[in-house]
N, C-alpha and C positions, 0 to 999 in steps of 0.2 A: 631537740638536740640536747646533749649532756654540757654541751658547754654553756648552756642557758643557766642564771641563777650560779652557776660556779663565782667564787671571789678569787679571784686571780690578781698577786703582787707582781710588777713587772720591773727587773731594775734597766738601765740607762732606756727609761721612757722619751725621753725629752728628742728623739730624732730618731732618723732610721727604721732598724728590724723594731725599737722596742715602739716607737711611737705609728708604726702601722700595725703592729700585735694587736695597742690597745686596742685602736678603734675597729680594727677586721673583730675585735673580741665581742665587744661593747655593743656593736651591730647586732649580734648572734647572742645579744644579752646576761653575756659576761658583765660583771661588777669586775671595775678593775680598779686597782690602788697602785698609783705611777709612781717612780721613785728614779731622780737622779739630781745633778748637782745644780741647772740650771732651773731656778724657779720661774722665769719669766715664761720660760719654752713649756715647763708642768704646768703650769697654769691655764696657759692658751689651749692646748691638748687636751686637756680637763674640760676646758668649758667647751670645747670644740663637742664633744662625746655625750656632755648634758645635752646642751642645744640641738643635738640631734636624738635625742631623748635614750641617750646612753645612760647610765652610772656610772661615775668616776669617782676618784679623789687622789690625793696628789701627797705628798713629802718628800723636802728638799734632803736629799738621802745622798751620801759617800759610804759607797759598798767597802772601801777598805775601815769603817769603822762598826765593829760590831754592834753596839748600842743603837745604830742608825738604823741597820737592818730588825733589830727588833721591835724601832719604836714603829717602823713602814707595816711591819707587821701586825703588832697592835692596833696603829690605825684601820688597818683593815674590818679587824675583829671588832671594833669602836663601830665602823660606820656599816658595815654590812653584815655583821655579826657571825663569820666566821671566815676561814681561810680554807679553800679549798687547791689551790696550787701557785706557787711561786716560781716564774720563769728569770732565773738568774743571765740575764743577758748584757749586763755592760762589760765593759771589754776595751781594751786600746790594744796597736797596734804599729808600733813604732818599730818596723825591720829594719835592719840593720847588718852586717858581715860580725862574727864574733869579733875581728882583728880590730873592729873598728872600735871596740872597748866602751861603748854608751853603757857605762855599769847603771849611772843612775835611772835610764830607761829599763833596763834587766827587770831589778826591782820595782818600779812604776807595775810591769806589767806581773810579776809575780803578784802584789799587793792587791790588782784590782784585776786580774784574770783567774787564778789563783785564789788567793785566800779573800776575794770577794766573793766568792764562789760558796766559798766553807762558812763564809758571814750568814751567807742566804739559807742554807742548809742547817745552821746551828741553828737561826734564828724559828725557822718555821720544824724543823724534828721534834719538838717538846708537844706541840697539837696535833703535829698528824700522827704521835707514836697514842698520844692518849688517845683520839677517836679513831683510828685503825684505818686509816683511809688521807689519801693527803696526792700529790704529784709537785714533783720537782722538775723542771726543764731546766736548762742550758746551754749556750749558746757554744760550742768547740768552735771547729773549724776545720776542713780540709786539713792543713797544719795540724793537723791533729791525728790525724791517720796516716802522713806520709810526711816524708822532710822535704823541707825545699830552702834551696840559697839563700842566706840572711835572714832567715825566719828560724834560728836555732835555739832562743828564748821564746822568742813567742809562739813558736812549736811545744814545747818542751811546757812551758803552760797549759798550751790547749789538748797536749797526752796527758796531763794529769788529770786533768778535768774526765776524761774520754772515761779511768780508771775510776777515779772517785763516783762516777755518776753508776756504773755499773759492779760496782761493790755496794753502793746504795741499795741498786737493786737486789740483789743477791740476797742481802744480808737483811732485806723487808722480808723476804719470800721466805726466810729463815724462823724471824722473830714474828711472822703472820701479822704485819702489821699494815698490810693491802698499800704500799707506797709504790707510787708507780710511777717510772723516771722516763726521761726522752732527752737525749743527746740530740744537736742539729748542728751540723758538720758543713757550716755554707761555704761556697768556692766564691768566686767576684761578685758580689752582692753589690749595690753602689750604695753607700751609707758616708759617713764622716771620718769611717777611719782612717783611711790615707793622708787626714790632717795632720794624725800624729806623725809621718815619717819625717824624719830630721837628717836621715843621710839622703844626701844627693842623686847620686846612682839608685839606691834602692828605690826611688820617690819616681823617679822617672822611668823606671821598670814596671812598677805595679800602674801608676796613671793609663802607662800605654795600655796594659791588660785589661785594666776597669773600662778605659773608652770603648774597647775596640768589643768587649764581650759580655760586659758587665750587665746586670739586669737588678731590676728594682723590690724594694725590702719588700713588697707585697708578695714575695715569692715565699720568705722565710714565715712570714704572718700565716698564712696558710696553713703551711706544714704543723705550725704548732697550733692553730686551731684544732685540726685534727686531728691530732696528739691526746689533746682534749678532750675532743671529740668521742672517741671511741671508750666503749662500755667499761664500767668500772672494772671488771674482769679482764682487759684484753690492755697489755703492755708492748705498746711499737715502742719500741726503745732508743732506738737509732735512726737518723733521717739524713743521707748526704744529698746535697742541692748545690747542684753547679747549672750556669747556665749551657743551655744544648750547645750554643759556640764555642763553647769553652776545654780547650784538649786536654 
C-alpha cells in the first residue's frame, strides 16, 4: 500500500480523530510524527504505536504558534528523514448563538481552526513545493458545507478551511508541484469536542445528538488512510462522513 513508508505529521494527536489516525496509520506502516498540547497523552500514544511495532515520535506542539508547526516538522524530517504528508486536524468547538457574544471563543477558534490550519501549511509548502510531491489533509466539518444554529463561527472557520484547501489544490495543479489535498467534512463523530461548549443550551443540544447518533473517530482514520492511500496520481479531495443515523 502507499501509505506504507509515508512520514505523516498529525496535529491534535493526543485523542480522538487524530490519535486513532495515528495508529490506524502506524499499523499500515505509516511513520507518524504526533503533535498536540498534551505531553503525557503524546507520549503514551507513541509508545503505544512502538510497542506494537509502529514508528512514531511525538512534540508538544500549539498549532496557533507557527515556529511549533515548524519545529513538528523538522522532527519529522530529523527522525524519519523526510515529510511526506501533514494531516492538519486539531480543532475546538465551542458553539454558541452569535447573541450570546463569547468573543473570546470567536478568536480561540479562529486562532486554532483557522490560522492553525495556514501554520500546518506554511510549515510543510517549502518541501513539498521543492520535491514536487507532498499531501495536506484537514479536518473541516459538516459546518463547513452548510449552516447550522450556534455554529456561525465555528462555521465560518470550517468554510474557510473548505476554500483554502482547494485553492491549494488548484494552484499545485497550476504551479505542477504534484500536492495533493483532502478535506474531511465529519458530522457526530464522538471525540472531546463537546468539552469545549460553555453555553448551556448549545451543550445540551449537541450531547443529545452525539448520544443518540454519534459514532467512533475510527471512522474519520480510515477515510484519511485512504486518502493516503490512493496512487500518487489520483486526488480524492473531499470526504463527508456522517453517521448512517444521522439526518
Amino acid at each position: 500500500m502507499s501509505v506504507e513508508n509515508k512520514v505523516v505529521v498529525i496535529t491534535g494527536a493526543s485523542s480522538g480523530i487524530g490519535e486513532a489516525t495515528a495508529k490506524l496509520l502506524a499499523s499500515n506502516g505509516a511513520s507518524v510524527v504526533l503533535g498536540a498540547r498534551r505531553e503525557e497523552r503524546l507520549s503514551q500514544i507513541s509508545q503505544d504505536i512502538i510497542n506494537n511495532g509502529g514508528k512514531a515520535a511525538y512534540r508538544v506542539t500549539d498549532v496557533t504558534d507557527p515556529e511549533d508547526l515548524k519545529a513538528l516538522v523538522a522532527l519529522a524530517k530529523e527522525k524519519f528523514g523526510a515529510i511526506d504528508v501533514i494531516y492538519n486536524n486539531a480543532g475546538i468547538m465551542p458553539t454558541s448563538p452569535i447573541s450570546a457574544l463569547k468573543t473570546n471563543e470567536w478568536n480561540a477558534m479562529i486562532d486554532v481552526n483557522l490560522k492553525g490550519v495556514l501554520n500546518g501549511v506554511a510549515a510543510v509548502m517549502p518541501d513539498f513545493t521543492a520535491q514536487k510531491h507532498g499531501q495536506i489533509i484537514t479536518t473541516s466539518s459538516v459546518a463547513g458545507l452548510k449552516s447550522f444554529i450556534g455554529s456561525g463561527v465555528y462555521g465560518a472557520t470550517k468554510f474557510a478551511v473548505r476554500n483554502l484547501m482547494e485553492v491549494i489544490r488548484m494552484e499545485s495543479a497550476q504551479e505542477q508541484t504534484n500536492i495533493r489535498t483532502a478535506t474531511v467534512y465529519p458530522a457526530a463523530i464522538n471525540t472531546e469536542l463537546l468539552q469545549h461548549i460553555t453555553d448551556k443550551n448549545a451543550k445540551q443540544g449537541m450531547d443529545k445528538l452525539y448520544k443518540s447518533v454519534g459514532i467512533t473517530p475510527d471512522a474519520i482514520a480510515r477515510v484519511v488512510n485512504f486518502a493516503i492511500d490512493q496512487p500518487e496520481d489520483v486526488n480524492i479531495n473531499e470526504f463527508t462522513v456522517y453517521p448512517t443515523k444521522q439526518g
